[in-house]
C-alpha positions in Angstrom: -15.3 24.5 -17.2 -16.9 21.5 -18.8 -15.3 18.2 -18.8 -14.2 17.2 -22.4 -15.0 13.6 -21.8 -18.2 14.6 -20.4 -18.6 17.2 -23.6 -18.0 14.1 -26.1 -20.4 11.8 -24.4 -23.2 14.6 -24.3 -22.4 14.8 -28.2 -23.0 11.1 -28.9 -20.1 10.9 -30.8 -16.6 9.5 -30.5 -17.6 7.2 -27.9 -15.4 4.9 -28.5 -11.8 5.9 -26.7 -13.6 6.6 -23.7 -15.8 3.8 -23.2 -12.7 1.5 -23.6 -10.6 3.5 -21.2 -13.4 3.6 -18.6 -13.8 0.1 -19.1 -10.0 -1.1 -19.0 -9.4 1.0 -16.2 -11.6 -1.2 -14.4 -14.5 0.8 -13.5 -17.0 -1.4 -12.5 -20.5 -1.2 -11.1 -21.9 2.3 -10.7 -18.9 3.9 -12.6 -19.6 1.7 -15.8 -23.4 2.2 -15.4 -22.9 5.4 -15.2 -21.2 6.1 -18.1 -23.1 4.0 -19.9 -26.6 5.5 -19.1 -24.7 9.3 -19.9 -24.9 8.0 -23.1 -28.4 7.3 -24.9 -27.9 7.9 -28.2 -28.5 4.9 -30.3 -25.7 3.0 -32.1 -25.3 2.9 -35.4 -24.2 -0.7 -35.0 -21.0 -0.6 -38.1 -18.5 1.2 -36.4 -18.6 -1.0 -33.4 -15.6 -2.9 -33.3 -16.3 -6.0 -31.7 -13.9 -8.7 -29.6 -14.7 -12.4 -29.6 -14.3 -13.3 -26.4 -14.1 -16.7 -27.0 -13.2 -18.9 -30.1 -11.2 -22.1 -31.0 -9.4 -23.6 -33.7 -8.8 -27.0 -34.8 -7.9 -29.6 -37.6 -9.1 -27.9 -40.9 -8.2 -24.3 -40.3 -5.8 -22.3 -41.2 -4.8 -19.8 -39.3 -4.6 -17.3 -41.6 -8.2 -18.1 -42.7 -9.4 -16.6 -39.1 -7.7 -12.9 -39.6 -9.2 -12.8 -43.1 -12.3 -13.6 -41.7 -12.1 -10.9 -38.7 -11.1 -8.6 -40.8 -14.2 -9.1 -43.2 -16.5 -9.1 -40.1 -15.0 -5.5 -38.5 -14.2 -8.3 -35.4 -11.2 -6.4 -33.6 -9.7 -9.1 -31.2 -10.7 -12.8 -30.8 -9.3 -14.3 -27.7 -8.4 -18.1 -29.2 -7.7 -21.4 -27.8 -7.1 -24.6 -30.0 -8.2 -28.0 -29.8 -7.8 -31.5 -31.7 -4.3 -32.0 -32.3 -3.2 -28.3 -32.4 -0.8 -27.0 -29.2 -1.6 -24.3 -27.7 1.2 -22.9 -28.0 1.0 -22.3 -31.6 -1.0 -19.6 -31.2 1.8 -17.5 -29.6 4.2 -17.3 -32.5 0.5 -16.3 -34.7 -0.2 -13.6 -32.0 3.0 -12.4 -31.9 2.0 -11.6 -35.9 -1.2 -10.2 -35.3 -0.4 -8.1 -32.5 -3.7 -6.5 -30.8 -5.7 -9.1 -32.7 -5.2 -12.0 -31.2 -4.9 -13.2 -27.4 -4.0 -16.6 -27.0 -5.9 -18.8 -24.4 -4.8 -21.6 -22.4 -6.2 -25.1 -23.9 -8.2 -26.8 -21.2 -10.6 -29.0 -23.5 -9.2 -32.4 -24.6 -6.6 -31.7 -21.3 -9.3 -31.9 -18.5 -9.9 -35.9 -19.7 -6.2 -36.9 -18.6 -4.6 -37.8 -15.8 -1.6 -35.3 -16.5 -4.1 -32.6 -16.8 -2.0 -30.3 -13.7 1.3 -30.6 -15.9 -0.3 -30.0 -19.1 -1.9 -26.6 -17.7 1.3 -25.5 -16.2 3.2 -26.7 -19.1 1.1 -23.9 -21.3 0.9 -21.5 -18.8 4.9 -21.6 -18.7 5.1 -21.3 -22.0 4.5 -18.3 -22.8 2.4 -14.9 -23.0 -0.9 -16.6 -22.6 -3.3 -14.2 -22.0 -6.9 -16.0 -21.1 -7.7 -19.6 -20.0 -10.4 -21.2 -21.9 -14.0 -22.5 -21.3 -13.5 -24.9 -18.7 -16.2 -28.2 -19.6 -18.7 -29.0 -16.5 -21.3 -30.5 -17.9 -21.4 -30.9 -21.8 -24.3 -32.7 -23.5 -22.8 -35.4 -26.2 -23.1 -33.5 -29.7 -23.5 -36.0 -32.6 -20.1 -38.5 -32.3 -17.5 -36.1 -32.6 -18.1 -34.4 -29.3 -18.8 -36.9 -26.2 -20.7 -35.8 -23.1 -18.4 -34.1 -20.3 -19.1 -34.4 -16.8 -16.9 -32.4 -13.7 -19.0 -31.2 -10.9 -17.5 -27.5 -9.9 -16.0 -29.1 -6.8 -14.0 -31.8 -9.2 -9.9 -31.8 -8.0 -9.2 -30.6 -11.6 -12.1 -27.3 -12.1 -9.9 -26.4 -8.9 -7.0 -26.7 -10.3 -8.1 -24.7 -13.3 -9.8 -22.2 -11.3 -6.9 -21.8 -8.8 -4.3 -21.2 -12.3 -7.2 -18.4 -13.2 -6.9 -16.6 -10.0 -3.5 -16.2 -9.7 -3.1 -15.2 -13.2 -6.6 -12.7 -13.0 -7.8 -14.4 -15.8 -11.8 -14.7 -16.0 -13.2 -18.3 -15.2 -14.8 -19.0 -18.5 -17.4 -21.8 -16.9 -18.8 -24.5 -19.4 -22.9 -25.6 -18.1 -24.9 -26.3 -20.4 -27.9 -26.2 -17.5 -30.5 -27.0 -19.8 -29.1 -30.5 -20.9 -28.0 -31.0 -18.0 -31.5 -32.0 -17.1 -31.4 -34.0 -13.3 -28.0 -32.8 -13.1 -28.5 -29.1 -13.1 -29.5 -28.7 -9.4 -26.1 -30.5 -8.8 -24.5 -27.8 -10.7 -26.2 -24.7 -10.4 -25.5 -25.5 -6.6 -22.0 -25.8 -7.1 -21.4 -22.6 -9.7 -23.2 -20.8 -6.6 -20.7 -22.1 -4.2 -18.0 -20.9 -6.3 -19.1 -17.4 -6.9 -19.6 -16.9 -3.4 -16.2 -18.6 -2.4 -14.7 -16.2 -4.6 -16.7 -12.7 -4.6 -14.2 -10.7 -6.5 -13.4 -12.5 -9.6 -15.2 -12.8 -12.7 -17.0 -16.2 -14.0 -18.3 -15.6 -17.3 -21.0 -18.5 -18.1 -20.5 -19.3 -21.8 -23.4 -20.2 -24.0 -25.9 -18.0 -21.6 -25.7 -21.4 -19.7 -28.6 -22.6 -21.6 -30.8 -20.1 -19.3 -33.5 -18.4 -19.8 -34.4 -14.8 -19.2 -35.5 -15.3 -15.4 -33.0 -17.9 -14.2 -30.3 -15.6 -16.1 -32.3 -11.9 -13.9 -31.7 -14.3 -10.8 -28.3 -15.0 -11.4 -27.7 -11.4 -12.3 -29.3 -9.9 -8.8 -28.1 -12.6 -6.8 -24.4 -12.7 -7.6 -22.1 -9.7 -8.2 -19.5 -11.5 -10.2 -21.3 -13.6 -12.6 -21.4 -12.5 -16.5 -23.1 -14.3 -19.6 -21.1 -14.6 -22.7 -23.4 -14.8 -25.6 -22.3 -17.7 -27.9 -24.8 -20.2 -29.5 -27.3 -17.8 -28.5 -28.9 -17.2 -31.8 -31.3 -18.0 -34.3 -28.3 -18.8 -37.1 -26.9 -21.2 -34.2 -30.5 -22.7 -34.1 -30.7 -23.7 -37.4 -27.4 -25.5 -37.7 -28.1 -27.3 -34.1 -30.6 -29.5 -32.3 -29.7 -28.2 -28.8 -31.4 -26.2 -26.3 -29.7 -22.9 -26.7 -31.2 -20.2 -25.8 -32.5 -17.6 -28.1 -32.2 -14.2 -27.3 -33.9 -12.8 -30.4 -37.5 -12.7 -31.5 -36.8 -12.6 -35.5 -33.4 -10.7 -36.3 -33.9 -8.5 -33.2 -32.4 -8.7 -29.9 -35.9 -10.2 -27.7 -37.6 -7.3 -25.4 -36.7 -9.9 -22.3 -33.0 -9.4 -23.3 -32.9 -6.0 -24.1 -34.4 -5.3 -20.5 -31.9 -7.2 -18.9 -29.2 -5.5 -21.4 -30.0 -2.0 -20.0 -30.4 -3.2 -16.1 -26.7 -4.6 -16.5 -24.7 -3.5 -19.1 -21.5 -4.3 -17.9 -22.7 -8.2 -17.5 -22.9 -9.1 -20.9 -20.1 -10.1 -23.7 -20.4 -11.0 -27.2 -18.6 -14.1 -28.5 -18.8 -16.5 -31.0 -17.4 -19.7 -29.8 -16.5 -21.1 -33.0 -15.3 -24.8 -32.8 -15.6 -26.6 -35.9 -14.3 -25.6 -39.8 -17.8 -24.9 -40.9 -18.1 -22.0 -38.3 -15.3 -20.5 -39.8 -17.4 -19.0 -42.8 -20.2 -17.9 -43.9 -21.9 -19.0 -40.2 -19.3 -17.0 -38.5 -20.5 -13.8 -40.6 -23.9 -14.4 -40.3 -23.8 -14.1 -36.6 -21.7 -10.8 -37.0 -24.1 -9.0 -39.2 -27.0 -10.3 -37.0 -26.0 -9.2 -33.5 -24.2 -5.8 -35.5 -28.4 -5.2 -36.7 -29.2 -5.8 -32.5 -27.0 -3.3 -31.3 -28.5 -0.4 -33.6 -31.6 -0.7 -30.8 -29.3 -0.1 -27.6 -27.7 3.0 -26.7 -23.9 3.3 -27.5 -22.5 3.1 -24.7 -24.2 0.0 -23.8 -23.8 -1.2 -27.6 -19.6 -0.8 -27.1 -19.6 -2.2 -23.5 -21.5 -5.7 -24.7 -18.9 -5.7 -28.0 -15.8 -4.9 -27.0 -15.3 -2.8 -23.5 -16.4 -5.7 -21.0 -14.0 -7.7 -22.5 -11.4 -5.3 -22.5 -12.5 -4.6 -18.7 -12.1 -8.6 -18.0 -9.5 -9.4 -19.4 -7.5 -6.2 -19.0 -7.0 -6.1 -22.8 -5.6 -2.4 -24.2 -8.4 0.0 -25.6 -9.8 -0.5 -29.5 -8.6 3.1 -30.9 
């Protein structure tokens, strides 16, 4: 009797239930992969719901503004943390709205800078239903004068602190290197991102901004450490031309790069799409851009891998219910 799981994926259609179940059920390695290469059939890239696996929101923006602007977008969940003068937990009484679309994250950035960062963390974390921690800064390059340079080596008292509230709660460590600006610095750091993967084999640390790696140093990574994954954010040529960093661009034109797409299909359960939206701008036109430009990339990968990269890794991750 044929398995009808098995009989749906051999159509190439209705993919999406069981790629999310496969992936919230946590299976990982060789069980993902192998769901994922049982199905080949190329997405269509529209019906993809996607989840933001990382976003913010500050002074400016309403919070309304950000469901309107999901909902335009086809973006299913965003996992949220504020920043500025916004608590964090103001975002629980807004999730408890949007249930399923929003998953508020504890606020580590303008927290890590004080000395009562330990109470501020448990403060949010006791709260309420938090369900993520956000991007913890290691080194940040100073953008313009509204966003200073950040320096915490991984073995700083207060990463561990972070890190130790994101084990105990199973929470991916959302780590913040930007490698590339980093310049000097980023033996220091890539030494100590090492040390912590190792230290700590079976929990997730998803490098945000690709790390400012490129394709090799980002293959390396891959092989060399079960337990690392690259969340995609800035990663773009619409990020490009709004910034004068050294992000990483994983597209030649509007497609995904043939570098990429290699490493997409060698480990699809590695990769996670998020937007990282920090600023008021971002939440517009910018924000949709990136949406319709990464919805064109995943018409060129198969589906399973296409749902995996937008929605079923994070829902693996995070342990977030299936997108029905």
């Amino acid at each position: 009797m044929v398995n009808p799981r098995k009989k749906k994926i051999a159509k190439g259609g209705a993919l999406l239930l069981i790629l999310s179940l496969g992936w919230t059920l946590g299976f990982g390695g060789t069980e993902a992969r192998q769901i994922v290469i049982a199905s080949s059939a190329a997405s269509s890239g529209l019906d993809i719901p996607f989840i933001d696996a990382h976003s913010q929101v500050g002074d400016g923006v309403e919070l309304e503004r950000i469901i309107k602007l999901m909902d335009q977008g086809g973006v299913s969940r965003t996992i949220l943390s504020t920043r500025e003068k916004i608590p964090a937990e103001r975002l629980l009484p807004f999730a408890a709205d949007y249930p399923g679309r929003i998953t508020p994250a504890v606020r580590t950035k303008g927290y890590m800078e004080r000395p009562a960062f330990h109470r501020l963390l448990k403060g949010q974390i006791d709260a309420g239903p938090f369900g993520a921690m956000a991007e913890v800064l290691m080194y940040h390059a100073q953008k313009g004068i509204k966003a200073p340079e950040i320096v915490f080596y991984p073995e700083d008292e207060k990463v561990r602190t972070a890190l130790q509230y994101a084990l105990e709660k199973r929470w991916p460590f959302v780590v913040h290197i930007e490698f590339q600006a980093a310049g000097p610095r980023r033996n220091d750091f890539m030494r100590g991102l090492r040390e912590m993967l190792i230290r700590h084999p079976s929990h997730p640390f998803v490098l945000i901004h690709m790390g400012q790696l490129d394709h090799e140093s980002a293959r390396q990574m891959l092989e060399a450490h079960g337990n690392i994954y690259f969340l995609t954010s800035h990663s773009n040529p619409v990020t490009l031309k709004e910034s004068d960093q050294p992000w990483v661009n994983m597209f030649d034109g509007n497609r995904l790069s043939a570098d990429w797409k290699q490493l997409f299909m060698q480990y699809p359960e590695r990769f996670l799409l998020g937007f990282d939206n920090v600023w008021p701008e971002h939440w517009g036109k910018f924000y949709l851009d990136q949406v319709t430009l990464w919805r064109g990339a995943l018409k060129e990968l198969p589906a399973g891998i296409a749902h995996g990269f937008a929605h079923g890794n994070a829902e693996r991750l995070w342990r977030l219910p299936p997108i029905r």
